[in-house]
N, C-alpha and C positions, 0 to 999 in steps of 0.2 A: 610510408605512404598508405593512406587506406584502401583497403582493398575496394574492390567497385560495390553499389549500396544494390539489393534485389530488393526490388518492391513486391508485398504478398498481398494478395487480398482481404480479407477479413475471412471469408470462408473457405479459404484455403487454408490460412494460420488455423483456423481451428480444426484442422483436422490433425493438429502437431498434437506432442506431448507437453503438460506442463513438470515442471520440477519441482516436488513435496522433499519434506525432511524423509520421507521414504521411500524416495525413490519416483522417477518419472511416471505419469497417471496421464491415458491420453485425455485431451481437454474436455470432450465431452461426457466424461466421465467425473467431470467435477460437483455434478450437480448444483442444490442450492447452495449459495456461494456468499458468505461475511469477506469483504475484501480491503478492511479496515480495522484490525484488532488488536490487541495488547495481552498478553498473557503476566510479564515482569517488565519494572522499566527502574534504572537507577538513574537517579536525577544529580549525582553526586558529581559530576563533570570529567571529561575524559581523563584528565592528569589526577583524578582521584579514586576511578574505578577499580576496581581489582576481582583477582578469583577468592572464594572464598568468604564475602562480605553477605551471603545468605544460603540458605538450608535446600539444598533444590530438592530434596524430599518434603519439606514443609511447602514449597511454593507446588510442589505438583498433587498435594495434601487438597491445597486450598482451591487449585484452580480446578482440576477434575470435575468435581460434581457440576459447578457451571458448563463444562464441555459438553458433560453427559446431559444437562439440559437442556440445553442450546441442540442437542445430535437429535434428541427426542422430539421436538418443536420441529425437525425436517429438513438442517443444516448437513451438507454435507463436506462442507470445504472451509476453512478458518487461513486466512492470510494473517498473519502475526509481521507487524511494521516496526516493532523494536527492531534500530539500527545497530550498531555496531559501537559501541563506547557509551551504550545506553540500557544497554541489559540485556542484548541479543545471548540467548544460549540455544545454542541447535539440537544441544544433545535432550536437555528436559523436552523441548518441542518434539524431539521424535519420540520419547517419552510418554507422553501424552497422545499423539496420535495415536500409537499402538494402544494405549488405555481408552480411548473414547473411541474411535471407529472412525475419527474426523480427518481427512486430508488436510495438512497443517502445511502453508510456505513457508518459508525465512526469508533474508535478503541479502543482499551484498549492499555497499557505500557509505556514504559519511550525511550524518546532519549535520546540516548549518544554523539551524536557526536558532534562534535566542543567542546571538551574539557569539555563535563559533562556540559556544560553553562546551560541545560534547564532540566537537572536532580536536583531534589529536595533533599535537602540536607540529610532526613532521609536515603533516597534512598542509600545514597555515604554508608552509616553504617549496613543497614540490610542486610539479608540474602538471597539469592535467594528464598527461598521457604517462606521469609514474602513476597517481592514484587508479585512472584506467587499468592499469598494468595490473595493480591490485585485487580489483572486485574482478578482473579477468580472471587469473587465475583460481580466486575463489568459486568462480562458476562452473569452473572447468577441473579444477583438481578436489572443492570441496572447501569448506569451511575449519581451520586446526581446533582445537585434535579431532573431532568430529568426522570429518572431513565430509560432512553435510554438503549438499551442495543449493545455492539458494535459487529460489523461485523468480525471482525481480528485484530491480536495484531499487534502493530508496535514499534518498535526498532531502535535505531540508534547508531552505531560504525565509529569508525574513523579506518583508512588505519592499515593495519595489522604490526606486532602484535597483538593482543588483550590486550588489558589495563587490569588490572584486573577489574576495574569495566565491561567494558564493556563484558567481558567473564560472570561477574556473570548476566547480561542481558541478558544473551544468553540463560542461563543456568536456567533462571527465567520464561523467553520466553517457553523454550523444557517443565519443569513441567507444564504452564499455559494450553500449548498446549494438551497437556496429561489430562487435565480433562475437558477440552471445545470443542477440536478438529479443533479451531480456526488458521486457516493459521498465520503462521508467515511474515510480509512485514517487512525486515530490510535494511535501509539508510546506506548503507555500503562503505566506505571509498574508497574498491579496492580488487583487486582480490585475493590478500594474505587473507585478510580479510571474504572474501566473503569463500573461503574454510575452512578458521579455524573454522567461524562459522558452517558449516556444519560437519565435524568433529566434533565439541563438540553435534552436535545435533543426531548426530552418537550414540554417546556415551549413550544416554538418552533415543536410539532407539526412537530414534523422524524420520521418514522417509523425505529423501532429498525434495518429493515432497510435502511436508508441507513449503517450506522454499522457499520466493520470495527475489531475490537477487535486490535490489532496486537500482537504479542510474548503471546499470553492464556497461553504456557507458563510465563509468569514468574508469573501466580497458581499456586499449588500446592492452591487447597483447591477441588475435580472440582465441589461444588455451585455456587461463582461461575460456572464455566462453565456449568454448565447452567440458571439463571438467567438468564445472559445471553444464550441461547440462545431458551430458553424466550420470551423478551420478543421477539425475533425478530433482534436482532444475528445478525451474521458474527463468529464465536469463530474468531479464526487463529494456528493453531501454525506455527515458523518454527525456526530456526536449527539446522538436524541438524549434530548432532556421533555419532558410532558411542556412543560410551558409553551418551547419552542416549535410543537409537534405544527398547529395549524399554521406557520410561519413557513414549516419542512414540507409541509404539503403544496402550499400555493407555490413555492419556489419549482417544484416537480411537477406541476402541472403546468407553471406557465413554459417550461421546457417542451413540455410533450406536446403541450398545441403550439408550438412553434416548430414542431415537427422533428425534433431534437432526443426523443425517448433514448434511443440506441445509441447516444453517448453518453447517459449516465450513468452512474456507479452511487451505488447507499452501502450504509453499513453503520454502527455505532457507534465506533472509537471507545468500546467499552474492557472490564477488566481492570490491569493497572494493580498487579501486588507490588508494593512498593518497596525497594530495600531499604531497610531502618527501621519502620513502621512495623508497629506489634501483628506478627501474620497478614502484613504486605496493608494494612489499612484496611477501607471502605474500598472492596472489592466489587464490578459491577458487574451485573450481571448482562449475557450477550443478544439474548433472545428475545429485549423489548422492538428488535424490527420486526420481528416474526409475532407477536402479542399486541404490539401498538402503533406502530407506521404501518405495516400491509393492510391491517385493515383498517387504517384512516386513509388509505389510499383508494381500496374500493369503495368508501363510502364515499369518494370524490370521485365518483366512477372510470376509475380505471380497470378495465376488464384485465379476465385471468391473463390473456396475453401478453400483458403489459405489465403484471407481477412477474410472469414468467421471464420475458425482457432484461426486467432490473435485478433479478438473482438469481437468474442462471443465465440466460444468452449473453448479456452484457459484461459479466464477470467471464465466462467462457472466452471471452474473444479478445479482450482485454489482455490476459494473460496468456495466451496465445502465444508460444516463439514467432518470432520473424526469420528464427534461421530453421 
């Protein structure tokens, strides 16, 4: 039976700790905050993955100096959303944070999307409440052999409907949450998607402001956002490209005058050394939010308060335990 659910407030969560690859940091201590990023990701699919398929001196080669620019530009906190059969390594992340000065998360759970590719195959057969049982422990005893322990659970769903697997990820997700108090961050297909999982988190009295709605640029219709917003989600835009910068803007704006600010989340979705690729490929760099979205945000007049908002109070609070 589940234990009975405590509801926090938002400022009361943040006066908790968050969990880095170093060790618990209290929240307000995370500063400016990326809460959408990539350090390694292996695309080779979970029944192909393995140890040893790349140089984690060459990957910590490559990625450093972008850390250490990204630290310099004002960054104090890097959440890393490689999952778990995807390239997750805890140990290089804590690697790097000692190297760049950066507070680094990891995460516990499984993605689902693009058709189960990177869900491990017991996954497809067990029960919500074994894979629970899973990212639990990982929260609670650490990540093997590392034994890291991660910051927030991360999920991935393909465009709504809900698959049955991917509902019992959901579902796997809401109990983990319930005894860790660990945010949910889910790669979510689209906005049909993005509310169904919220509904089923409904259900589990899992509250909306536990649940970060990952990639919400890839809905295109402004009201899903602000519905899900409205319900008390974390709506997060990510992946700046220049083309798309005045598109990322107006989408942030029409949030804010709907009086919506304090449940967004921005971030890049940048990085990506890729295993196979000659030193990980076309590496991106993290610190175009800090170079080219803040300030095409003030020149839509959003005042300091409202920078300060989107990457440091709204990432502060977000990530926030609920236990």
């Amino acid at each position: 039976m589940l234990a009975p659910f405590r509801r926090f407030e938002t400022r009361d969560r943040a006066k908790g700790k968050v969990m880095t690859v170093l060790g618990p940091v209290p929240s307000e201590h995370l500063g400016p905050t990326l809460i959408h990023e990539h350090i390694l990701v292996d695309f080779a699919g979970a029944d192909k993955i393995a140890p040893g398929k790349y140089d984690p001196d060459e990957v910590f080669e490559v990625a450093l100096p972008f850390l250490k620019r990204l630290k310099s530009a004002g960054c104090e906190t890097f959440v890393d959303c490689t999952p778990a059969y995807l390239g997750r390594d805890p140990e290089l992340l804590r690697r790097l944070s000692k190297a760049s000065g950066l507070h680094i998360l990891t995460n516990t759970g499984f993605y689902g999307a693009n058709k189960n590719r990177y869900v491990p195959r017991f996954a497809l057969t067990e029960t919500a409440e074994q894979l629970a049982a899973r990212w639990v422990k990982e929260a609670t005893d650490g990540i093997p052999p590392s034994n890291i322990r991660p910051g927030f659970i991360k999920i991935g769903v393909d465009g709504g409907p809900l698959s049955e697997v991917h509902a019992k990820l959901v579902r796997a997700a809401a109990l983990a949450h319930r005894q860790t108090g660990l945010v949910i961050a889910s790669h979510t297909g689209d906005g049909v998607a993005a509310l169904e999982q919220l509904d089923l988190l409904k259900k589990h009295d899992v509250p909306p402001s536990a649940f970060i709605w990952v990639h919400a640029q890839n809905e295109s219709n402004p009201e899903v956002h602000r519905r899900a917003a409205e319900m008390g989600a974390w709506v997060e835009f990510e992946g700046l490209v220049e083309k798309d910068l005045p598109q990322r803007v107006d989408s942030l704006r029409q949030l804010k005058q709907a009086g919506y600010l304090r449940r967004i989340l921005i971030s890049n979705d940048a990085g990506w050394y890729n295993v196979g690729e000659p030193r990980g490929g076309d590496f991106q760099p993290y610190d175009r939010l800090f170079t080219d979205l803040l300030p095409a945000l003030r020149r839509a007049d959003f005042t300091a308060a409202d920078l300060e908002a989107l990457v440091v109070k709204n990432p502060q609070h977000a990530l926030s335990p609920f236990l």
